[in-house]
C-alpha positions as CSV (number, residue, x, y, z in Angstrom):
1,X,-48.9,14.3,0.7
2,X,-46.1,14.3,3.3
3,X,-43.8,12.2,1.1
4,X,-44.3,14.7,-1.5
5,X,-43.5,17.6,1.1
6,X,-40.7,16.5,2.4
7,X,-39.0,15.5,-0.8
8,X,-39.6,19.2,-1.5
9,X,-38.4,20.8,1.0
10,X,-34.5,19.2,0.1
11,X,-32.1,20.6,-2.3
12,X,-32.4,19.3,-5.9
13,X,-30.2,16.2,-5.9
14,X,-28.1,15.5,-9.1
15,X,-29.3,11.8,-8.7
16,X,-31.3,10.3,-6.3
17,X,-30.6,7.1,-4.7
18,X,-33.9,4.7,-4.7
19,X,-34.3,2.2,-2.5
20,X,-37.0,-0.3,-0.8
21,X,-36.8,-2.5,2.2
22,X,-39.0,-5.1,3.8
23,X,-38.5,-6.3,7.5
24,X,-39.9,-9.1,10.1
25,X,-39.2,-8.8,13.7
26,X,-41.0,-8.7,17.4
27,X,-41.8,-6.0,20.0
28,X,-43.0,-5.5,23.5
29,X,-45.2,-3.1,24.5
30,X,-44.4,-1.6,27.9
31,X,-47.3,-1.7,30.3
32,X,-50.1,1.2,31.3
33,X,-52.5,2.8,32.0
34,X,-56.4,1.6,29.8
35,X,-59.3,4.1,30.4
36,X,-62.8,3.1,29.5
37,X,-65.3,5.5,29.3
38,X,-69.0,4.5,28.0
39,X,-71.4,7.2,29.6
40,X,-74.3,5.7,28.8
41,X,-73.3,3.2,31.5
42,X,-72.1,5.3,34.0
43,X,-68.4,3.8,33.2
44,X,-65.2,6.0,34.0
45,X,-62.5,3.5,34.5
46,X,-58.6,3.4,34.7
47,X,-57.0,0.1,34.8
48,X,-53.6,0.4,35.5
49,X,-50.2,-0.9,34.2
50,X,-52.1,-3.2,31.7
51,X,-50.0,-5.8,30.5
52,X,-50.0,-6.2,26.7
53,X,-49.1,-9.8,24.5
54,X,-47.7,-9.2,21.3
55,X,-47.4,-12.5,19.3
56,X,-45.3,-11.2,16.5
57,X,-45.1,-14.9,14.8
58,X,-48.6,-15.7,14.8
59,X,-51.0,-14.9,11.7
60,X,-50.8,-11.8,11.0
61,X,-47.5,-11.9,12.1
62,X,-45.4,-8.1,12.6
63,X,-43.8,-6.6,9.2
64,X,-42.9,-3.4,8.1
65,X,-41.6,-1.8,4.6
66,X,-40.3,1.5,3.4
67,X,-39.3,3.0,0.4
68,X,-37.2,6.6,0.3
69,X,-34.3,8.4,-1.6
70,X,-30.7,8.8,-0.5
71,X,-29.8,12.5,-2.0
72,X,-26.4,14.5,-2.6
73,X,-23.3,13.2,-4.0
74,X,-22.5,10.8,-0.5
75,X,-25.7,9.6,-0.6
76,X,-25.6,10.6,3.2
77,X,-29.3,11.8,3.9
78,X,-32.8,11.1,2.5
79,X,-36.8,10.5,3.4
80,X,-38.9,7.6,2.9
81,X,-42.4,6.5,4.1
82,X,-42.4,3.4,6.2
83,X,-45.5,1.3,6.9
84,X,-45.2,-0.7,10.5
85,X,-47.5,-3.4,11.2
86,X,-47.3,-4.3,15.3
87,X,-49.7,-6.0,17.5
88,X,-50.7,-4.5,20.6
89,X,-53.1,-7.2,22.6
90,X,-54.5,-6.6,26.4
91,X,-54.2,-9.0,29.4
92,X,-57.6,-8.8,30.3
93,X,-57.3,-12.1,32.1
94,X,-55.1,-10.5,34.8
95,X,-56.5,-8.1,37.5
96,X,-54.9,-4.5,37.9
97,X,-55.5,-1.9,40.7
98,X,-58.1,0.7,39.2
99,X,-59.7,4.1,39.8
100,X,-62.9,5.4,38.9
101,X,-66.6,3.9,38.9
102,X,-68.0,1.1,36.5
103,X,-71.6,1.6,36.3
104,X,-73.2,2.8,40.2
105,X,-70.1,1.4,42.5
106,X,-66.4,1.4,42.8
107,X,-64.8,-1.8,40.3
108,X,-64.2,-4.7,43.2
109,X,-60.2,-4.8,44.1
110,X,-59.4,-8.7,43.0
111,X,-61.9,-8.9,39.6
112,X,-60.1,-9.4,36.2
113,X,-60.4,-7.0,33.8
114,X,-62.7,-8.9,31.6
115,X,-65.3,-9.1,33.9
116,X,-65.7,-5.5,32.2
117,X,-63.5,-5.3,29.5
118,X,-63.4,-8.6,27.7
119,X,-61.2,-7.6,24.9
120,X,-58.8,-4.8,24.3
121,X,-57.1,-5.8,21.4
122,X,-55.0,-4.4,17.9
123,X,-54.7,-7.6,16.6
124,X,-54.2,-6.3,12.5
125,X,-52.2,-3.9,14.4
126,X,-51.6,-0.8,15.7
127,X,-50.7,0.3,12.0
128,X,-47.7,3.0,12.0
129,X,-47.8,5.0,8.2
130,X,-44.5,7.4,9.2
131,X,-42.3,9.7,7.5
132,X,-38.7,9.2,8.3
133,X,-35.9,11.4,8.0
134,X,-32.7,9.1,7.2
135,X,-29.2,9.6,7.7
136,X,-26.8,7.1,6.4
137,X,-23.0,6.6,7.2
138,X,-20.7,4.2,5.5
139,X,-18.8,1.5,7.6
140,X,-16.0,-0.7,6.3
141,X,-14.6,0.8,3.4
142,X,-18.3,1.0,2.2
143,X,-19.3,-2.8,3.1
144,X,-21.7,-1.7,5.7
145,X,-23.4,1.4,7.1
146,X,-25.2,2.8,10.3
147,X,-28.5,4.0,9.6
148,X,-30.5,6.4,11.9
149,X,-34.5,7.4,11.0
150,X,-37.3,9.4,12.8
151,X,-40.4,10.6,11.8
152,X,-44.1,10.6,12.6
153,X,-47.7,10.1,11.2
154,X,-51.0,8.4,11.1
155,X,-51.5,5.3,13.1
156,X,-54.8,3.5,12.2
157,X,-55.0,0.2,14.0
158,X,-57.9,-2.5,13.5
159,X,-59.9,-2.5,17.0
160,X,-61.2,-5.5,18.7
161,X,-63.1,-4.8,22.0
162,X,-65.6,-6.3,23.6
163,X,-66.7,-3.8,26.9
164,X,-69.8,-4.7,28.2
165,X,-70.7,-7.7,26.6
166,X,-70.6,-5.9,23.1
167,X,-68.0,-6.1,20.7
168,X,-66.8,-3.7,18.2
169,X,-64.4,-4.8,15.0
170,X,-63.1,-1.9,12.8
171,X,-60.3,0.1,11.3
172,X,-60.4,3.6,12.3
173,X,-58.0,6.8,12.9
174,X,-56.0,6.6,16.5
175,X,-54.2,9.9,16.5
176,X,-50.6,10.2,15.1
177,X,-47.7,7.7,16.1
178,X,-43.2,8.8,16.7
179,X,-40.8,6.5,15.5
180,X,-37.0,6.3,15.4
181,X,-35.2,3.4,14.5
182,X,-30.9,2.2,14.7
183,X,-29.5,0.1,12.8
184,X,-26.7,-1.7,9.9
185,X,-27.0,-1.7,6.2
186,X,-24.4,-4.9,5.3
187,X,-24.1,-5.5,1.5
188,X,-24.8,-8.5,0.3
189,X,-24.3,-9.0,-3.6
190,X,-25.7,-6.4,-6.6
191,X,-27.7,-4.0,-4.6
192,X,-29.1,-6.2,-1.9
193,X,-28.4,-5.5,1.6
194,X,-29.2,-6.9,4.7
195,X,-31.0,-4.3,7.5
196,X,-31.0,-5.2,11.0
197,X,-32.2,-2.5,13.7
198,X,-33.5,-1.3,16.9
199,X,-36.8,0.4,16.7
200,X,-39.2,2.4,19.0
201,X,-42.8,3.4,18.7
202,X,-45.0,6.1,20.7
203,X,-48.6,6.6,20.2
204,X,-51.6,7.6,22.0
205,X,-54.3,5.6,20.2
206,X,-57.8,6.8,21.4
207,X,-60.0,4.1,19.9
208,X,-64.1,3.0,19.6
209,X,-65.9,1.0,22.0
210,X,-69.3,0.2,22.3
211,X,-70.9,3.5,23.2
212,X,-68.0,5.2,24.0
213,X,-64.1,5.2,23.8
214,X,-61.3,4.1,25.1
215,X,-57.5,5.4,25.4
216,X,-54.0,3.9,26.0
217,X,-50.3,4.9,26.1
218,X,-48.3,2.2,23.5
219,X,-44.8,2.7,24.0
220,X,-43.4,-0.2,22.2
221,X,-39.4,-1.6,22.2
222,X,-38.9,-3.3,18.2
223,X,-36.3,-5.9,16.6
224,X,-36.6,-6.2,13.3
225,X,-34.2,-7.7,10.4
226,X,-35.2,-8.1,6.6
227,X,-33.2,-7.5,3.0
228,X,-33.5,-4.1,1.1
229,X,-33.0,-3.3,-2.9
230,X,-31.0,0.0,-3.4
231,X,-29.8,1.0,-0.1
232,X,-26.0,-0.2,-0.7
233,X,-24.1,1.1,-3.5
């Protein structure tokens, strides 16, 4: 539905320029702030500056693709849907400095986090589905390009906690995601191109544990490089 929307919203092109891309790449998640909250339990915990692995070449390794439209007679702006597949994985081994209670006392200053929180863990991702606004602008007679994109929507990561002693497993809806994204378009033969880029991804995801939730900021720094069909000309 917001594909559809914002390819309305643009002036009628004369010809639109088509164009997919696939990508592979790493990222690193800045630390913060994990809040647990099962109430059943008398849990109300904050551990802070979590640490988070990433593993971007292990099964399932990171990957994202788009597709979009270049519009106008330059070819100079467009929109595309992007699909972003990151992991976002929890220290728990470590121990961080915390605030509030876990069950009928204060957490003990020293303990690792998965003495409560064995798992806290995206690991078939903190799934991004964005639209981007793109604007492109040629380099080198034409051989290259600078590309800039931002958008927003859905993430919907698959969970893995354990809090508790009890795990939960699951896709679900985490709130919406931000992403914006530099980068070079060089041509390589026919329409195939090579795309090499910065990104960087907000999100809030509030997600299901077992009898309650929990709530992190993922703030994540990207790499990615991959080929596209369409985006040169």
């Amino acid at each position: 539905m917001l594909w559809f929307v914002a390819c309305a919203s643009l002036p009628a092109p004369a010809a639109a320029q088509w164009y997919v891309a696939g990508y592979l790449g790493a990222n690193a998640t800045r630390p913060a702030t994990v809040s647990i909250e099962v109430p059943a339990s008398n849990v109300a915990i904050d551990f802070h500056d979590v640490e988070f692995a990433a593993r971007p070449f292990e099964s399932p390794q990171y990957y994202g693709w788009r597709v979009g439209g270049l519009f106008g007679a330059r070819r100079r702006f467009g929109v595309e849907a992007e699909f972003i597949h990151l992991k976002v994985i929890g220290k728990t081994g470590a121990a961080y400095s915390t605030s509030g209670t876990a069950g009928t006392s204060s957490f003990v200053p020293g303990q690792p986090m998965r003495s409560l929180v064995e798992r806290y863990s995206m690991t078939h991702g903190l799934n991004f589905l964005v639209v981007n606004v793109v604007a492109r602008r040629e380099l080198a007679e034409g051989r290259a390009a600078f590309v800039v994109r931002g958008g927003g929507g859905p993430t919907i990561p698959h969970t893995e906690t354990t809090v508790l002693g009890q795990a939960v497993d699951q896709y679900e809806f985490a709130g919406l995601g931000w992403h914006a994204a530099a980068g070079l378009d060089v041509r390589l033969r026919g329409r195939w191109s090579l795309v090499g880029e910065y990104e960087f991804t907000y999100a809030r995801p509030e997600i299901t544990v077992s009898g309650g939730h929990g709530r992190t900021t993922a703030a994540t720094h990207h790499v990615a490089v991959g080929l596209a069909f369409g985006l040169s000309r």
